[in-house]
Structure formats: C-alpha cells, structure tokens
ROVO-53691 format. One record per residue (C-alpha): residue in one letter; x, y negated, z negated; residue number from 1. Coordinates in steps of 0.5 Angstrom, whole numbers, always signed. Each point is the difference from the previous one (the first is absolute). Layout:
<sites>
[site 'a', [X, Y, Z], NUM];
...
</sites>
This chain:
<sites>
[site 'x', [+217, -44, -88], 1];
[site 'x', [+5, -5, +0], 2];
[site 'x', [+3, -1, -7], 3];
[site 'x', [-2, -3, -5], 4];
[site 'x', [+2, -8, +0], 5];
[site 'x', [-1, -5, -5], 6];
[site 'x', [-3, -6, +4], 7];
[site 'x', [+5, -5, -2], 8];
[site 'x', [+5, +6, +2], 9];
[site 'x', [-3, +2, +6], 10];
[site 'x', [+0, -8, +2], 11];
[site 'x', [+6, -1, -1], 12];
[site 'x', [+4, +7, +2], 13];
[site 'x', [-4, -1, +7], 14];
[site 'x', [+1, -8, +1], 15];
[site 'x', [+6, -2, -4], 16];
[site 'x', [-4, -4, -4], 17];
[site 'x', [+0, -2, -7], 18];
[site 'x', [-5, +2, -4], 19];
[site 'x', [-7, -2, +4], 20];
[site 'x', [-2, -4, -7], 21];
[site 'x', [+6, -5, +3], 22];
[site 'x', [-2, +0, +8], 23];
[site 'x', [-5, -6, -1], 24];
[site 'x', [-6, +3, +3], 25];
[site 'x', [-5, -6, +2], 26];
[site 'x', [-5, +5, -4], 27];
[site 'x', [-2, +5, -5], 28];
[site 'x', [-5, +2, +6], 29];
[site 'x', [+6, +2, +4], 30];
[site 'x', [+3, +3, -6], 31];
[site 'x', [-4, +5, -1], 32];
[site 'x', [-2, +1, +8], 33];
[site 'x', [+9, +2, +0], 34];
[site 'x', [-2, +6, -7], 35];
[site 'x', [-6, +2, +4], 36];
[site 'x', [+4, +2, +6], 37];
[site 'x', [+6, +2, -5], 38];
[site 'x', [-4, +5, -5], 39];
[site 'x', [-3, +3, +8], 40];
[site 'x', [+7, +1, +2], 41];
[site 'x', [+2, +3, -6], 42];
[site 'x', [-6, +4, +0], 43];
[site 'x', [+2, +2, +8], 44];
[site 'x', [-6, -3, +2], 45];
[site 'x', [+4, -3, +6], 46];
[site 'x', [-7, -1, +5], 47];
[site 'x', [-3, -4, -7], 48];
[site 'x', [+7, -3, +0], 49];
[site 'x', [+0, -3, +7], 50];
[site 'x', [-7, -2, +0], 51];
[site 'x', [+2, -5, -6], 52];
[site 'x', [+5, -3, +3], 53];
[site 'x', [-3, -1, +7], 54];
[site 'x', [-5, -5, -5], 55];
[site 'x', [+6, -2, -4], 56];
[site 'x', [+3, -2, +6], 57];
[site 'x', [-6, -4, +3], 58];
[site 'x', [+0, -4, -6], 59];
[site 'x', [+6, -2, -1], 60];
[site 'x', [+7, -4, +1], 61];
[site 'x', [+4, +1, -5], 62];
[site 'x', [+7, +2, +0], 63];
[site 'x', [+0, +5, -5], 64];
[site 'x', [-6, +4, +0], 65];
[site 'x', [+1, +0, +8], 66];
[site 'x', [+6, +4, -1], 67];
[site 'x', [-3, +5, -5], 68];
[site 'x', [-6, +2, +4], 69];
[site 'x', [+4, +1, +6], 70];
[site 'x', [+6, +3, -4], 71];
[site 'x', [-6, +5, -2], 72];
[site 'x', [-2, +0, +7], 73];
[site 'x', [+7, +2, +2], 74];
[site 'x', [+1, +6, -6], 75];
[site 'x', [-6, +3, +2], 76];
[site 'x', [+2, +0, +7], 77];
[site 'x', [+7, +4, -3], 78];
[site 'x', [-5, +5, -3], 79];
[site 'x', [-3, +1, +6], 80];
[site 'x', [+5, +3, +4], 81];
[site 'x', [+4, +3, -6], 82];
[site 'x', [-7, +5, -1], 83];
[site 'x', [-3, +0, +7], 84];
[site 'x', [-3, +7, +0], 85];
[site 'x', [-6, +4, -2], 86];
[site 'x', [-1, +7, -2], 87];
[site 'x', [-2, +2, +6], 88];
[site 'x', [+5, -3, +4], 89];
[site 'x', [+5, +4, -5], 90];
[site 'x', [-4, +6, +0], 91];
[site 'x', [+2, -1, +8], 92];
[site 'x', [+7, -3, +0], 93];
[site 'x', [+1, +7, -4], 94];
[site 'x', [-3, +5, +4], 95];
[site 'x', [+5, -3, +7], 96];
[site 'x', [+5, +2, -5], 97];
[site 'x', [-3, +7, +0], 98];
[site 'x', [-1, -1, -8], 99];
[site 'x', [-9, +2, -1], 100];
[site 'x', [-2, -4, -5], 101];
[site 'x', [-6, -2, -3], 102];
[site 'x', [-3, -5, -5], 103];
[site 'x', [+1, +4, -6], 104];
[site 'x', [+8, +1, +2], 105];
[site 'x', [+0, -8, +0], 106];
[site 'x', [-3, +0, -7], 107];
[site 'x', [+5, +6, -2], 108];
[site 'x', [+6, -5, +3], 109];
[site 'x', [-3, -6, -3], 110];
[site 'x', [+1, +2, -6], 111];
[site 'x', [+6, +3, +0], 112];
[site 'x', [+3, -6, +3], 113];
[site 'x', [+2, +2, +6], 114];
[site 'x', [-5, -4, +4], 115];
[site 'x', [+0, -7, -1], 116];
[site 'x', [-7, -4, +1], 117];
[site 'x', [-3, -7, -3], 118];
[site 'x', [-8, -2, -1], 119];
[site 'x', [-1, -5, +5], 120];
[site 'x', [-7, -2, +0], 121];
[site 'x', [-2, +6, -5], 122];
[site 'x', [+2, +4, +6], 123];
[site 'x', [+7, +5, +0], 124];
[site 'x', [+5, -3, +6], 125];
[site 'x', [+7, +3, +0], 126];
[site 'x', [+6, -2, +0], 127];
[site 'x', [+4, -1, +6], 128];
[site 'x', [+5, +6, +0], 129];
[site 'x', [-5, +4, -4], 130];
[site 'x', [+1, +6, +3], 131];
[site 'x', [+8, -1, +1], 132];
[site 'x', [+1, -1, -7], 133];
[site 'x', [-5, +7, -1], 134];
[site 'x', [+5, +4, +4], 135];
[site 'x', [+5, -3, -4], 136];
[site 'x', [-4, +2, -7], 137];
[site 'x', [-3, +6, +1], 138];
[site 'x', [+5, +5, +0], 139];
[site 'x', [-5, +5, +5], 140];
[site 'x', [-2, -6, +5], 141];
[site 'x', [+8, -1, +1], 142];
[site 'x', [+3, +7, +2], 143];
[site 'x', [-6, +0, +5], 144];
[site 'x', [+2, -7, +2], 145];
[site 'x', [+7, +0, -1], 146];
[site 'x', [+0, -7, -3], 147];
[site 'x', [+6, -3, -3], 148];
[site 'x', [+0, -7, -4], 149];
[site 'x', [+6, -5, -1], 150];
[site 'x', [+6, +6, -1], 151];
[site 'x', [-1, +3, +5], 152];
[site 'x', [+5, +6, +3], 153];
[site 'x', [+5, -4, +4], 154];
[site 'x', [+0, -5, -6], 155];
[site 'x', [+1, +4, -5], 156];
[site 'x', [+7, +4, +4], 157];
[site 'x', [+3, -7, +2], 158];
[site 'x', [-1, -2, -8], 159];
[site 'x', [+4, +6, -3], 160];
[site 'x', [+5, +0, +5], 161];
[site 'x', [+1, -8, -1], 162];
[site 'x', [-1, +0, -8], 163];
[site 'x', [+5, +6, -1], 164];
[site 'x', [+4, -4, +4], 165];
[site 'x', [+0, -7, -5], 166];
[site 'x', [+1, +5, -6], 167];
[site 'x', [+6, +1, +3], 168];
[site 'x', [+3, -6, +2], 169];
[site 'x', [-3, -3, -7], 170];
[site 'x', [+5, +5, -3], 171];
[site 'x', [+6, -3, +1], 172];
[site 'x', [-3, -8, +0], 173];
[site 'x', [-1, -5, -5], 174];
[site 'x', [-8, +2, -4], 175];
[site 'x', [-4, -2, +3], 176];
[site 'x', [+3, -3, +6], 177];
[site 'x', [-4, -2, +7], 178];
[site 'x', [+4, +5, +5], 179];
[site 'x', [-1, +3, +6], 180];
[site 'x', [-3, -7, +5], 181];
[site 'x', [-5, +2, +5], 182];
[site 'x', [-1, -7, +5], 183];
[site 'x', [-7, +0, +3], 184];
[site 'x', [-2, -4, +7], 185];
[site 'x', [-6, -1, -1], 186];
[site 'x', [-6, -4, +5], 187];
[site 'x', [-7, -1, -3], 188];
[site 'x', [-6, -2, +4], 189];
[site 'x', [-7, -3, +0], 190];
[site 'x', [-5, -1, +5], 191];
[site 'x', [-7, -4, -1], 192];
[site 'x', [-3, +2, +6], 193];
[site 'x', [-3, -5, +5], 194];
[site 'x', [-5, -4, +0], 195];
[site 'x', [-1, +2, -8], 196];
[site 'x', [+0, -8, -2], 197];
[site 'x', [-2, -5, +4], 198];
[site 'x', [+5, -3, +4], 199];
[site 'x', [+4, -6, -3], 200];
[site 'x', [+0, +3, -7], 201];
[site 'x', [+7, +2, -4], 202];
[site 'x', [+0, +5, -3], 203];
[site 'x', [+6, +2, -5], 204];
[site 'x', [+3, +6, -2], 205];
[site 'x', [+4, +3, -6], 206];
[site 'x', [+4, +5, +2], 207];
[site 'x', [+5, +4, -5], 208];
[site 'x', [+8, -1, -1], 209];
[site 'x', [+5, +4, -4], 210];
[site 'x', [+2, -2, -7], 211];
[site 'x', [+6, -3, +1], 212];
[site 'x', [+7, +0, -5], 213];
[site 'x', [-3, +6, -4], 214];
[site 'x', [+4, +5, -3], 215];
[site 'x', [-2, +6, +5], 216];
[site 'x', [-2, -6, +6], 217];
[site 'x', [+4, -4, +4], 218];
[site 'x', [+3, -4, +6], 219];
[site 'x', [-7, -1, +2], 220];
[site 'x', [+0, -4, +6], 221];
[site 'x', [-6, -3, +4], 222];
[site 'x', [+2, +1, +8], 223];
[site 'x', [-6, -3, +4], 224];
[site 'x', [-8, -1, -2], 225];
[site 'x', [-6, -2, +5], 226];
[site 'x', [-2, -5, +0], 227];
[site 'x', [+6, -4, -3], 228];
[site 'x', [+1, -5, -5], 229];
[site 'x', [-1, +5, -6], 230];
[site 'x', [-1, -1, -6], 231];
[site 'x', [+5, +5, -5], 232];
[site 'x', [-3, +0, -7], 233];
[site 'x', [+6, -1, -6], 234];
[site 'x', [+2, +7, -2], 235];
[site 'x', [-1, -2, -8], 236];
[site 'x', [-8, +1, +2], 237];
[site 'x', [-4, +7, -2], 238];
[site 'x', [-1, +1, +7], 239];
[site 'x', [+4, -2, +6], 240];
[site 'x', [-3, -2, +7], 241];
[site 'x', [+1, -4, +7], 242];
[site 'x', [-5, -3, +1], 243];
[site 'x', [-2, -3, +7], 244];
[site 'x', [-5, -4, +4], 245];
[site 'x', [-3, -1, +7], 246];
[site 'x', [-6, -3, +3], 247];
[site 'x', [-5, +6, +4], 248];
[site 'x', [-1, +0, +8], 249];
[site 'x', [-5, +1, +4], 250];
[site 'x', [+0, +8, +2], 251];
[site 'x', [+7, +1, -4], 252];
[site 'x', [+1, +3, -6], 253];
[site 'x', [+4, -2, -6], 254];
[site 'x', [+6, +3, -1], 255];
[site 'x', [+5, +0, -5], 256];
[site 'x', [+7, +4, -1], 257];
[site 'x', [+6, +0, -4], 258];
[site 'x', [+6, +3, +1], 259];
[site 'x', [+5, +0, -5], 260];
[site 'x', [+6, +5, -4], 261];
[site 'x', [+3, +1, -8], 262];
[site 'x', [+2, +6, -2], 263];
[site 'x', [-3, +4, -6], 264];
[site 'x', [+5, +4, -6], 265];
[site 'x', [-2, +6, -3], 266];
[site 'x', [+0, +0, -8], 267];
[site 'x', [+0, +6, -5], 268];
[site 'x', [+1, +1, -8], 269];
[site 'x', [+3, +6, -2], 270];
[site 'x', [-6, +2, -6], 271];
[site 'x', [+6, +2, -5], 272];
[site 'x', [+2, -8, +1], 273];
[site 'x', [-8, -2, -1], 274];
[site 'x', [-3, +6, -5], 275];
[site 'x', [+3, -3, -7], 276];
[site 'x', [-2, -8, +0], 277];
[site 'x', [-4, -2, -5], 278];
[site 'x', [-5, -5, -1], 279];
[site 'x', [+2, -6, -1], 280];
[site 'x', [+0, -8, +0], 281];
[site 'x', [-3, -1, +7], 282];
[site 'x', [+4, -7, +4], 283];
[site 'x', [-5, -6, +0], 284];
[site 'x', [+2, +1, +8], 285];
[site 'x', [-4, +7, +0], 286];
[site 'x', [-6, -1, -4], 287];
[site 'x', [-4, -3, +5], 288];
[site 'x', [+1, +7, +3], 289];
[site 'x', [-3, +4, -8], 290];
[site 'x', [-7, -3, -1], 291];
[site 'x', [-8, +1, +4], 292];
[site 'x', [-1, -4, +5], 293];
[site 'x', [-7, -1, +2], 294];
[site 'x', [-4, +4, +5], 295];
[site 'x', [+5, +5, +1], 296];
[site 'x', [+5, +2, -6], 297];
[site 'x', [-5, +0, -5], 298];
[site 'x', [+1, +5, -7], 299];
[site 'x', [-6, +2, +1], 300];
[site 'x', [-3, +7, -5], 301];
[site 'x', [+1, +4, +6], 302];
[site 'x', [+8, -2, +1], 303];
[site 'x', [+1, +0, -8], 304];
[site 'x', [-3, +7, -1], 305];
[site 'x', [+4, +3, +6], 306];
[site 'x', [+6, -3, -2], 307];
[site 'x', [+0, +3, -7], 308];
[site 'x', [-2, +6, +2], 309];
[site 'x', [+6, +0, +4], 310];
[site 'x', [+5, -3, -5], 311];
[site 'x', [+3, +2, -7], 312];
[site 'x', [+3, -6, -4], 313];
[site 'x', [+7, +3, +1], 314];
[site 'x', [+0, -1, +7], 315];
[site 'x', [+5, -4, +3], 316];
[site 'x', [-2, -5, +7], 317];
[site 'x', [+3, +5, +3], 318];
[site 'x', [-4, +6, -1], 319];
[site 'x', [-7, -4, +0], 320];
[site 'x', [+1, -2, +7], 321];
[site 'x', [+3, +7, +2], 322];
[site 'x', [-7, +2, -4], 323];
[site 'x', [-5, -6, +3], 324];
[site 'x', [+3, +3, +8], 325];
[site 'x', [-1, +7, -1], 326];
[site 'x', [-8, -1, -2], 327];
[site 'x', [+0, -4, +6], 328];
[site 'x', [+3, +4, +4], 329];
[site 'x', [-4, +7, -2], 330];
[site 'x', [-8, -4, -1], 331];
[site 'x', [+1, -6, +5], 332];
[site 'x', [+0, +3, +7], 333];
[site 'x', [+2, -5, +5], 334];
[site 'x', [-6, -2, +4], 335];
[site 'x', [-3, -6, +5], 336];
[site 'x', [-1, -7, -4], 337];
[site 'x', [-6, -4, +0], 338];
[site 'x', [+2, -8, +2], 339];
[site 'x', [+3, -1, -7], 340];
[site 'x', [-4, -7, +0], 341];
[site 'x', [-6, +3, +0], 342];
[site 'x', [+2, +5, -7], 343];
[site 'x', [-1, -4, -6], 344];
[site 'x', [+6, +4, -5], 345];
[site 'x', [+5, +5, +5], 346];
[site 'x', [+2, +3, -6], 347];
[site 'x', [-7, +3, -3], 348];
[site 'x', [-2, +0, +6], 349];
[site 'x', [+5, +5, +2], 350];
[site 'x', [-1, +4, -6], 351];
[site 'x', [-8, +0, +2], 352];
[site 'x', [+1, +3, +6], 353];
[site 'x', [+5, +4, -2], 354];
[site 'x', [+5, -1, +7], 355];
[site 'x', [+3, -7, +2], 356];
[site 'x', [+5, -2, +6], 357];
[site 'x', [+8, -3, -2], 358];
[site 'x', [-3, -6, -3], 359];
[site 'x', [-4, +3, -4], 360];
[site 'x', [+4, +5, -3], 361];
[site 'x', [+4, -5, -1], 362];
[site 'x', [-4, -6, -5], 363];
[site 'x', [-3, +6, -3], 364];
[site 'x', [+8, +2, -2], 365];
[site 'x', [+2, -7, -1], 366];
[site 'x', [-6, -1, -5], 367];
[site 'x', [+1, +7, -5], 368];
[site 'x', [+8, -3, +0], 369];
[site 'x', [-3, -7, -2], 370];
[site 'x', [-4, +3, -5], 371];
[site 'x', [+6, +4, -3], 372];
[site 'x', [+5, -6, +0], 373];
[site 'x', [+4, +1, +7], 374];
[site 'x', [+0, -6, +3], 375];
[site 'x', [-2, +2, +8], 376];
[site 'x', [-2, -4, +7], 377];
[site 'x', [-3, +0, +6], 378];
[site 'x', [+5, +1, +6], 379];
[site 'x', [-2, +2, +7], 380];
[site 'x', [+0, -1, +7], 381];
[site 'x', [+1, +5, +6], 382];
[site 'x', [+3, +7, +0], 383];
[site 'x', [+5, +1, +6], 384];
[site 'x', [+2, +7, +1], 385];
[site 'x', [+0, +3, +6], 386];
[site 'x', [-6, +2, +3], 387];
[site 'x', [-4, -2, -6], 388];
[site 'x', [+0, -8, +0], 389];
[site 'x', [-5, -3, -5], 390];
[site 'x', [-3, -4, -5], 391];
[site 'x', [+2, +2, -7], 392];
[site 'x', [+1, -2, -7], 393];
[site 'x', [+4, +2, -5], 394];
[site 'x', [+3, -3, -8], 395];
[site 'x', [+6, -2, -4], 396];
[site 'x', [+1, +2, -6], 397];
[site 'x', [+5, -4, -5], 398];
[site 'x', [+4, +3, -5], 399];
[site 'x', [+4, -3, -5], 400];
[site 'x', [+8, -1, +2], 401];
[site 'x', [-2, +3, +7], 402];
[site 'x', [-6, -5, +3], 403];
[site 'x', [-5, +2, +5], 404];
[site 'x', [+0, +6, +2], 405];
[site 'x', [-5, +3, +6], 406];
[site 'x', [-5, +5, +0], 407];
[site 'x', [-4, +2, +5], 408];
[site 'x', [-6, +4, -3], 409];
[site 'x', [-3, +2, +7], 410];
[site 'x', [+6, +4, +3], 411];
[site 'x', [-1, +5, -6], 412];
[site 'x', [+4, +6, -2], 413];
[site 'x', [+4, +1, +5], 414];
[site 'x', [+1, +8, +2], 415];
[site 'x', [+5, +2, -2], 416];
[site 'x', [+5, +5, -5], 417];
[site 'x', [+4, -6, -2], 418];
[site 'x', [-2, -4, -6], 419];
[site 'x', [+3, -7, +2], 420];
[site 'x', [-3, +2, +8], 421];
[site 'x', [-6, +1, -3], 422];
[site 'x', [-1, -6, -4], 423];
[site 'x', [+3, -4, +3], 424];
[site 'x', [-5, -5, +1], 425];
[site 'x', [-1, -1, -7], 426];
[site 'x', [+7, -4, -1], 427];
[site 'x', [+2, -1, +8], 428];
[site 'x', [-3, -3, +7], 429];
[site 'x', [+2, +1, +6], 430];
[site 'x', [+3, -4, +6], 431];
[site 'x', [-6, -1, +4], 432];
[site 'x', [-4, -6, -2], 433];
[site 'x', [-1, -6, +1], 434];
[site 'x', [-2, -4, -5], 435];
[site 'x', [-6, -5, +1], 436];
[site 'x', [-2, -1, -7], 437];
[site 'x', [+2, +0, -7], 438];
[site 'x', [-7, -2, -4], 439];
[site 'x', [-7, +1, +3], 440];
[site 'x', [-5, -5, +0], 441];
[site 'x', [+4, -6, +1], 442];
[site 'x', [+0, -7, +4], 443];
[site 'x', [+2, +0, +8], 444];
[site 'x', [+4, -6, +3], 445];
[site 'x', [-2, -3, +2], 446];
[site 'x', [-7, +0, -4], 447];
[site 'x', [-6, +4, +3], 448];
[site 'x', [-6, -4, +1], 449];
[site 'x', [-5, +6, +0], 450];
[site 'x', [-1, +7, -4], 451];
[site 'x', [+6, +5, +2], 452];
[site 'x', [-2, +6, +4], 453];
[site 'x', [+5, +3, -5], 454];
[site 'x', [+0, -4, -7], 455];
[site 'x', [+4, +4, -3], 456];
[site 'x', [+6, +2, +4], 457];
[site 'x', [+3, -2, +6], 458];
[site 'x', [+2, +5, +5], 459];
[site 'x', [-4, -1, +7], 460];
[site 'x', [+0, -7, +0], 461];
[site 'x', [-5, -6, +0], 462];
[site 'x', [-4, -4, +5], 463];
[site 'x', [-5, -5, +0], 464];
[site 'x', [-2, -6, +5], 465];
[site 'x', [-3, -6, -3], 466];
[site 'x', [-6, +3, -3], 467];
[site 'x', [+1, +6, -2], 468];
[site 'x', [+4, +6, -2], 469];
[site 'x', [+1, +4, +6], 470];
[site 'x', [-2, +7, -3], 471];
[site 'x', [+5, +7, +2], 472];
[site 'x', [-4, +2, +5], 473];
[site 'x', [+0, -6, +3], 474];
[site 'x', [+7, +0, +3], 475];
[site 'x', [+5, +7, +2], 476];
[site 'x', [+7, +1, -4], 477];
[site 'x', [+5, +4, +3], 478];
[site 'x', [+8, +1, -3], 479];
[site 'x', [+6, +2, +4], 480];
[site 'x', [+6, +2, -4], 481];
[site 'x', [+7, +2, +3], 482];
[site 'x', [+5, +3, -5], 483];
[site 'x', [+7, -4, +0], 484];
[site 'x', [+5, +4, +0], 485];
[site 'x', [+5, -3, -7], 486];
</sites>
C-alpha cells in the first residue's frame, strides 16, 4: 500500500498547502469527506478513494478541497502506471524471456526483495520494471538474461581509464583543485503531442540548466530556446531551470528545445589529505546541511541501528563515510526506482526493499553521514559519459579545512588493484556532469502552480498548461550531447 501519511501531512505534501486546519473549509462535513478519501488512499483503496472524490467534487466549490481531491485523483493515477501488472502477466512476460515461473517462484521473489508489488485494491499489481530489476537481483535470472544495471561494462572501462588519469593529474596540482575540463554542447527537447490540449491553451515548461559559477561547472552559456522569450532562473536557487512558454495549435504539438554549452571539471581528494580531520565546530554556513529534514532524511531506529553498527567512537569523518559507502555498495544493488513522489521516506524505504537507484543510495548515504555528525547534500542532475548519458544523483561531503568534497556512492568500488582507483568515488568525481541541482525538493522559478511530476528532484523538467500539471507520460524528452573539444 501507499505509505502511511498523517492526514494534515499528506494535505500538505500533495497540495503545498499549510496544515488542512488553516485551509477555511466551508464545513466539518467537507472536513471529513477529505479524511475519508485520505484514510482510502493510504489504505490503498484507490476505486473507494475515487468514488469519494467524484461526490466531493459534485459538492463542492472550494478551492482548497478541490485541489486536494484532484491532487489524490492525480497520485493514484501515478500509482497506477508505476504498478500496472498483474501476476499472470508476470508470469507471461517472464516465460517470453524463456525464464518458467509460476506463483510460487513470485512469493519466493517477493520475499526476498527481488520482485516489487503494492496492494492495490486488496489485489497484488507489480511494479512496472519488475521484471527488469528481478533480472538485475536475482543472480540466476541475470546470467540467464545477461542483464546489467547503471555500471554496465562500457561505463566501467571509460571510468577506470578517466579516473586513473585524474589521480595523475591531481598529483602534480594544488588539492583538491578542479583539473581536466570537458565542454559539452548539449540540446534537449520536449514534445507534447498534437492535439493533447485544446487548442489556444498555454502550456509552460521547465527545463533543466547547468549550475553556473561552481568550483567544477562553468561558462554556461544559453545559445538559443524555442519558443523564445526564456526565462533563466537566478543561479543562487536549489534547482536551475529555463522555463518556456507557448499556446497550443490545432494538429501541432508542443515543442520545447534548448541548446546550450559549460564545461564541467573533474575534483579528486587524495584520502591521506582527508583521513586524519577530526570532528569539529561546524561553520553556521554548513549547518543547514547536518540536521533531519522531513520526509526524507529522518534519524529513524533503522538509520541509527545501522549507523552504530558501522562505526566506532574513534572513527574520524573520513572513515565513516569510507564505511557508510562500502555497505551500500556490497547490501544496495542499483535497481530501477519507483517515482520518488510516490515513496513517502527514500532512505527506509531503500533499506526495506533491499535495492534503490542512484538517488536512492544517495539519501540513504546522506542520511547515516547526518546522523553521525558529517555535514552532506544533495547534488544531482544528468550523467554525461559517452554512450551512457542519464539522469543521476550523487552527494558532497564537507570537511573541515577542506569544504565540500564529491561522493558518488552509485558508481561503487571501482575494479581495480589500485587502492586510489578503486575508491575513488569516495574522495573525487569525474568530468562528465552536468549539474542540475544542488538540494531536492525545493521551489521552481518561476513557481508551479500544480503538483510536480517529480517533487523531489529536477532532471526531466516539468509542464503544466492551465489546469494542470502535465504528467511524464504525457510528453517525450530527447537529450543530444556533442562533446567539445578543450
């Protein structure tokens, strides 16, 4: 089922209202008609939920309780494309791939984390990339399959020959200091198809940007958008964005582009230089980056427990997160992720389920440094090695007398004899990113006026015409990258 949600929680993480005791509903009828479809949704009860809204809806005119129900309407919509299989259809799907599997093998999987489902209705529906992610788990189904997750050969073989080289360089350069630039052209596109809307009705889009002036990102450089008039939002925010806006036409779709350059820096930290720094006094500037912060970075007992049991009193930052990266790389397996709006805590749900993708592995990372005392944040955006462009999140680490330094927990233990190759994403990143994003969860500019697709983090972009966000599936996205020579 959904995960559990206070009521005045759930009000408020879906509508981006204040508590639902300040939203002057007309009446405690209508009061309770919202907890009635709440407690439904929650239960995953989703036909019961929609049956409440309908005769909510019929009801009433009020703003607030309007934007609710059709919030609820629009999240169980969410939950039915991420779980739109039956067992049978598993069962199908699996024997096309050769693999014979009956309902005893999906309880088998089920409960060993491997095959993902949700009660919908009282009734099993799977997730979407079920059987991909079992392919990926289950180490018989994936010699069968020969399945690979984001570390895939090629990606790997590019990685160990790029970061050997920044260990190098970073030899003979100043610590720490940004070194080997890569620029990137880069064109991204969206289409809303024809005929989706109405004609005569605008529709906006947000699309994503390069951070500008940081450390390892610069000369960001806007070249030309479609349609014009772009609006860049001011670097100081959490999450960088063009946004663009046109009115639809009769039998043409919606089309949105682009194309800009920046280069990007790789950074290493050589681990002598990092391994001895105490605890200290942390800089007010860093201490929003050390507390919880609901719902995703909460020192639950399953954080706590796990962090203890992986640190000892005399352990320096350093070597807790050298132990907090070694546990997710041997117990988190990189798998396929349900929408992360539809998950209602990423780090516990990740330790449940046993696998998460890059973001993921990386609140869950962020979250046991946090509760240890380690300052760490959120950074993320598109990955742009070649041959192997896509979204991804990563982290940053600070440390006294250093600053912030890059981890990327979702690149692993590289294979490799030597020790500063092979852990190299502890301490360093390399030159192919494009950061989007340096906190999740924050406001767009200009601001949205319905749920996002993602409410978290920022990657694909968002749309919405007038009276409504307009969902991932609705619209395509297509990135052309051209690397630049220096």
């Amino acid at each position: 089922m959904p995960e559990k949600f206070h009521y005045s929680l759930l009000f408020f993480m879906i509508t981006g209202f204040a508590l639902v005791t300040s939203c002057n509903t007309s009446s405690g009828k209508q009061d309770n008609d919202m907890r009635i479809i709440a407690e439904h949704y929650e239960a995953g009860e989703f036909s019961a939920a929609i049956r409440e809204i309908k005769k909510l809806q019929s009801n009433t005119a009020e703003k607030a309780t309007l934007k609710f129900s059709d919030s609820i309407a629009d999240y169980i919509g969410r939950y039915l494309k991420e779980y739109p299989y039956e067992s049978s259809e598993i069962i199908t799907l699996l024997n096309e791939k050769g693999i014979t599997a009956g309902p005893e093998d999906l309880v088998k999987w089920e409960e060993a984390h491997q095959l993902e489902f949700m009660l919908i209705d009282n009734k099993k529906q799977y997730f979407k990339s079920a059987i991909r992610n079992l392919l990926l788990l289950n180490d018989s189904l994936k010699e069968i399959s020969g399945s690979t997750g984001l570390n895939d050969e090629s990606l790997n073989t590019f990685c160990l020959t790029h970061t050997q080289d920044i260990i190098e360089r970073a030899a003979v350069q100043p610590h720490g200091m940004p070194l080997m630039p890569q620029r990137f052209l880069l064109q991204y596109s969206t289409i809303l198809p024809e005929n989706t809307l109405p004609a005569g009705k605008n529709v906006s889009m947000w699309m994503p940007y390069p951070l500008r002036n940081h450390p390892r990102q610069q000369n960001a450089k806007l070249l030309s958008s479609h349609p014009g008039k772009p609006l860049i939002s001011p670097n100081e925010l959490a999450h960088q964005s063009v946004f663009l806006s046109q009115p639809t036409l009769t039998d043409q779709p919606a089309a949105f582009e682009t194309i800009f350059e920046f280069t990007a820096f790789a950074q290493y930290f050589h681990p002598d230089s990092l391994k001895d720094i105490p605890f200290t006094r942390i800089p007010d500037t860093v201490l929003p980056f050390l507390p919880e912060r609901e719902p995703h970075i909460i020192f639950s007992e399953n954080i706590k427990e796990l962090a203890e049991q992986l640190t000892t009193p005399d352990m320096t930052p350093y070597q807790m997160v050298r132990s907090f990266y070694y546990w997710i790389n041997d117990n988190i397996p990189w798998a396929s992720a349900v929408e992360y709006g539809l998950i209602r805590n990423i780090p516990e749900y990740t330790l449940k389920h046993s696998h998460g993708d890059c973001g993921m592995q990386t609140l869950l990372f962020i979250t046991l440094c946090r509760y240890k005392g380690i300052p760490a944040r959120w950074q993320s955006g598109w990955m742009l090695h070649p041959g192997n462009v896509n979204l991804h999140d990563w982290s940053e680490v600070w440390y006294h007398g250093v600053g912030w330094v890059p981890v990327d927990v979702s690149f692993k233990i590289q294979d490799s004899e030597n020790p500063l190759v092979k852990e190299f994403y502890i301490s360093g990143i390399d030159a192919y990113r494009m950061i989007v994003n340096t906190d999740y969860g924050q406001k767009l500019y200009p601001g949205k006026k319905f749920p996002r697709s993602e409410p978290w983090d920022f990657q694909r972009g968002e749309m919405e015409w007038e009276n409504g966000n307009l969902y991932f599936d609705a619209w395509k996205r297509k990135m052309n990258v051209q690397y630049l020579p220096n």
